[in-house]
Structure formats: structure tokens, C-alpha cells
N, C-alpha and C positions, 0 to 999 in steps of 0.2 A: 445533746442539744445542738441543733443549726438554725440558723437563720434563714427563716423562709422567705422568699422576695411574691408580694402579692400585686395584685394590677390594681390600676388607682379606682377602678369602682368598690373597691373592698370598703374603703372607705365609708362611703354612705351604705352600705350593708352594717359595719359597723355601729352607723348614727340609728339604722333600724331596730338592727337588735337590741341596741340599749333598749329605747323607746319601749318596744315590747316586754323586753323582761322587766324593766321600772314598772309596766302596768300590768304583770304580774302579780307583785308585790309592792303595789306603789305605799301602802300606810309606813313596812318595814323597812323598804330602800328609805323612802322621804327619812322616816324617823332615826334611819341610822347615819344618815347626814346631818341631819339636824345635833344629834348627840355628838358628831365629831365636833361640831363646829361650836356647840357648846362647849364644850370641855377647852376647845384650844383659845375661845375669847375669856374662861374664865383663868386658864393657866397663863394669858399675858395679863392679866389683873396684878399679877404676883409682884413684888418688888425684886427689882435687881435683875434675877435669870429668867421673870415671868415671858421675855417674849421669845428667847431663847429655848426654852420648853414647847411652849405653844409650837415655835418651828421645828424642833426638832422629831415630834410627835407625828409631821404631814406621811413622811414614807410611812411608816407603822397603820397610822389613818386611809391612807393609797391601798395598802396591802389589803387591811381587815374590809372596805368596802368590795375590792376586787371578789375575796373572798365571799362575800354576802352576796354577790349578784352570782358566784357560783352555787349556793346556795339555792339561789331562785331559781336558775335553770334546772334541778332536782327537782324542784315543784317542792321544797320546803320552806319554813319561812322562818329568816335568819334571825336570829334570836342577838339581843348584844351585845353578848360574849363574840359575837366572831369578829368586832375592833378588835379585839386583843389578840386574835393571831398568830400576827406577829414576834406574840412574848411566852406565847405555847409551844415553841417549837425546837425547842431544846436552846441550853447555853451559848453553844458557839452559835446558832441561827440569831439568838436576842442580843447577841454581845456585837453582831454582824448588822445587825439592824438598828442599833444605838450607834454604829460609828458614823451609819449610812444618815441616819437622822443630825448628828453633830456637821455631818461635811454639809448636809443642806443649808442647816440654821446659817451657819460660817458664808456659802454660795449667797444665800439672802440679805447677810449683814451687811456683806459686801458690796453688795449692789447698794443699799440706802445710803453706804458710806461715796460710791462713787458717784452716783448721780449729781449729788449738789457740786461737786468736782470740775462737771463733764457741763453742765448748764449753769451753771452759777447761779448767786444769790438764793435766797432760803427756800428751803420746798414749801408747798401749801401743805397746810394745815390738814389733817384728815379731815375733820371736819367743816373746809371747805365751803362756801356758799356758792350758788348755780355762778353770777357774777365772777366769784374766784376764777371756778371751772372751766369758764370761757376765754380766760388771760391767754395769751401766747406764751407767757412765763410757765403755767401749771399744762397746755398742752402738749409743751416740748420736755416737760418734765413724764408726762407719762407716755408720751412715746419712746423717750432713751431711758425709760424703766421695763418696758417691752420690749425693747431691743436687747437689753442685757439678760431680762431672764428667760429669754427665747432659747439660748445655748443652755440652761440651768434646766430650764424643764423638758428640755431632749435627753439629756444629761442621768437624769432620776425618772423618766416617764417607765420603765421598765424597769429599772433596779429592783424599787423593793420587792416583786416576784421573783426575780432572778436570784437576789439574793434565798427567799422564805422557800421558796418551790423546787429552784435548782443549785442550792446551797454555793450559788456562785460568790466569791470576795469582793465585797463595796467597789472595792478598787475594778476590779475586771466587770461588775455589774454597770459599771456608769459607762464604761467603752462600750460591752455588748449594745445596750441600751440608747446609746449615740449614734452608733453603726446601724443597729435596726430602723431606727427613726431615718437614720437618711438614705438607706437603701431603699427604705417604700416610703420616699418623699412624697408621691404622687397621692398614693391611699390618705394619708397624712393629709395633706394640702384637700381633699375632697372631704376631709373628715369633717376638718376646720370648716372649709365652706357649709357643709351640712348643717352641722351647729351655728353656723351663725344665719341661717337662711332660717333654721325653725326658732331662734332666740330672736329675727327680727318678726317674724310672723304674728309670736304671739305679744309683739310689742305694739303690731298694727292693731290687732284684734283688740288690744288695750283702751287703745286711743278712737279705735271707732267703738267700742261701747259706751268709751267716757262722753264723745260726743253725744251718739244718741241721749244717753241720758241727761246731758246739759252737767255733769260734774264732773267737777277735778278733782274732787276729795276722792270719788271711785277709784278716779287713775292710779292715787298718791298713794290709795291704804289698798290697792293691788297689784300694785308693782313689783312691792319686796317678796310677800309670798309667793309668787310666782316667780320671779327670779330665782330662789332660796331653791323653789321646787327643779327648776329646769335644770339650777347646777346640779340636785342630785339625781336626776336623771343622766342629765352627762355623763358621769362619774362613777353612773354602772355601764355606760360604753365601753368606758378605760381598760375593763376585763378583756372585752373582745381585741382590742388591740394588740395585748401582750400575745394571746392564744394563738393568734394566726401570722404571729411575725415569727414565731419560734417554732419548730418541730421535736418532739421529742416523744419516749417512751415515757410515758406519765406513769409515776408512783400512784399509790392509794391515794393522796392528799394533794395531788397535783392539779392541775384546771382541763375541765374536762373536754370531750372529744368535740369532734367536728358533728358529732348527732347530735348533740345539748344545741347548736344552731339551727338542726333540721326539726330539733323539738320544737324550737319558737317558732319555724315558719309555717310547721303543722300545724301546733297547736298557739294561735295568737288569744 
């Protein structure tokens, strides 16, 4: 395995191919984010370790999606089982992916512990009112909560494959995976832009139906399912990112070649 340095259009190539391959399989993508996301709001339900869990589960949840969209690129359609991944892949891979899972939960704790630190006075409420949201108290609160976990999710954006695919150590996956991200800063920086060009897009298209039609309640009771949807469209991109940052001789169960991208642009 090396590190391949790509040019910054790779990036919205990237934003593309998610897109396609989610509308591939968009009922299986949606629905297997939907079940992550399930399962980790009902695991922070729990008393005590409930959010703990929930976090600790994201890399394992990163993997099994990454996996599912490798799936769709096959032209089959990823069954449930592939969240779990992760915990299929022998002991020392599960033992390696629970460490990787514990150092994230710990990265995140730490951030809710430092912010009220770093801004003072109480954070807002998650549940928040629009009023709240508009405070200069809650906007500077979630800006130096994006600053902090900006290093954290460079940090894990490629582990957990690293770790599942090329049996690399939490510890050596979170360097490789820092190093990649800032070697193709460019592709990265054009990714982001992508995704935020087509998540305001269809934030316009929102707001000019709501108008036409004269209601707000359209806007209100179609925001979140769309939002819900976009994230897991995103989040079959994440595959593409890992694929073309790294070079290697792929195993049977590894992420597939540079054709599975010539298959989406053949076959959209």
C-alpha cells in the first residue's frame, strides 16, 4: 500500500460518483444509513456508557457503509449484514476496530469537554430554539466545535478501511489517514465544495417550492428527509475517497478497481 496524490478535480469526480452509485441503490444506501443512525440514537438512550457506544460504533458504521457502496458498484444490492463488516473479519481486525472505535468516542469526549473551556459559559441546549441559534454565544460555540473536530475527522476519515482492508494498526491508520487527507488537500477542499454546492441546491429548490406553494409546513416536513437522504448519499462518496488516495494489490475482499468507476460512468 502507497499513497497516491490525485489533482484537485478528483474531488468532484468523487461528489459524482457517490451520487450515481446512491442512485444505483438509492432504497439500500438510504436504508442502510438510516439503520446506522438508528441504532447509534437508540445506543445513546442507554444510561451511563449510552453515548459512549453510540460513538464508539461511528468507524465500524464508516466501514460497513464504505462497504455497501462497494457492493453497489458490483450491481448487487447490499443486504444489512454488510454494517457489520467490520466484526466479520477476524479477531485481531475486530479487536483493531474496537480500539479504533474507543480512541474516536475519547477524540469526541474531548472536544464537548473543551469547548465550554475555550468559549465560556454553558453550551446551548441541543434542543435549542431558532432564537437560541442566532446568539453569538451558540454561534461561536459551533464554530470552535468545527475547528476542533476538523483534525479528528482527517484523523479517522480513512482508518477504519485501513485498518478492515489493509490490516493496518489504529495507531499507524490514523497517521496514514492524516497524511492522505493532507497530501490531496486540493481534491478534499473541491470535495467539500461539491457537497456543499449540491446540499445548498437542493436547500434553494426547497424554499422555491415552499414559496410557490404559499407553505411553510412543505418546507418544515421536508427538510429533514432530505437532509437524512443527502447525508447518505454523501457517505457513499466516503468509498471513493479512500480508493484513489491509496494504491495497492487488492485482496479478494478489498475495494475494488479503477473499472467499478468506468462502470458508473458507462453505466449511470
Amino acid at each position: 500500500m502507497k499513497l497516491n496524490i490525485v489533482p484537485a478535480s478528483t474531488g468532484m469526480t468523487w461528489v459524482r460518483l457517490g451520487i450515481k452509485t446512491f442512485l444505483q441503490q438509492p432504497l439500500a444506501m438510504s436504508g442502510l444509513f438510516f439503520l446506522y443512525m438508528a441504532a447509534g440514537t437508540l445506543l445513546s438512550f442507554l444510561p451511563v456508557f449510552g453515548l459512549i457506544l453510540a460513538l464508539m460504533i461511528v468507524p465500524a458504521a464508516t466501514l460497513g457503509l464504505m462497504a455497501a457502496t462497494q457492493e453497489a458498484l458490483k450491481g448487487k444490492f447490499p443486504m444489512p449484514t454488510v454494517l457489520i463488516s467490520a466484526f466479520r473479519a477476524g479477531r485481531q481486525r475486530v479487536r483493531a476496530m474496537l480500539v479504533l472505535g474507543a480512541l474516536y468516542a475519547a477524540a469526541c469526549l474531548l472536544i464537548t469537554l473543551a469547548v465550554p473551556l475555550l468559549v465560556g459559559g454553558t453550551p446551548p441546549a441541543a434542543d435549542a430554539g431558532r432564537e437560541a441559534m442566532l446568539t453569538p454565544q451558540f454561534q461561536l460555540t459551533m464554530l470552535v466545535t468545527m475547528l476542533l473536530y476538523l483534525p479528528i475527522s482527517l484523523l479517522f476519515w480513512h482508518a477504519p478501511a485501513l485498518v478492515h482492508w489493509h490490516g493496518i494498526s489504529p495507531v499507524k491508520s490514523l497517521f496514514f489517514s492524516l497524511v492522505a487527507c493532507l497530501r490531496n488537500a486540493g481534491a478534499f477542499l473541491m470535495f467539500g465544495l461539491g457537497w456543499f454546492a449540491v446540499f445548498l441546491g437542493i436547500g434553494i429548490v426547497i424554499s422555491l417550492v415552499s414559496g410557490l406553494l404559499g407553505s411553510a409546513e412543505f418546507m418544515a416536513a421536508a427538510v429533514m428527509p432530505l437532509v437524512l437522504l443527502m447525508a447518505a448519499m454523501f457517505s457513499t462518496s466516503i468509498y471513493f475517497t479512500f480508493r484513489d488516495s491509496f494504491v495497492a494489490t487488492p485482496p479478494d475482499d478489498s475495494p475494488g478497481s479503477a473499472e467499478d468507476a468506468q462502470n458508473i460512468n458507462d453505466n449511470p
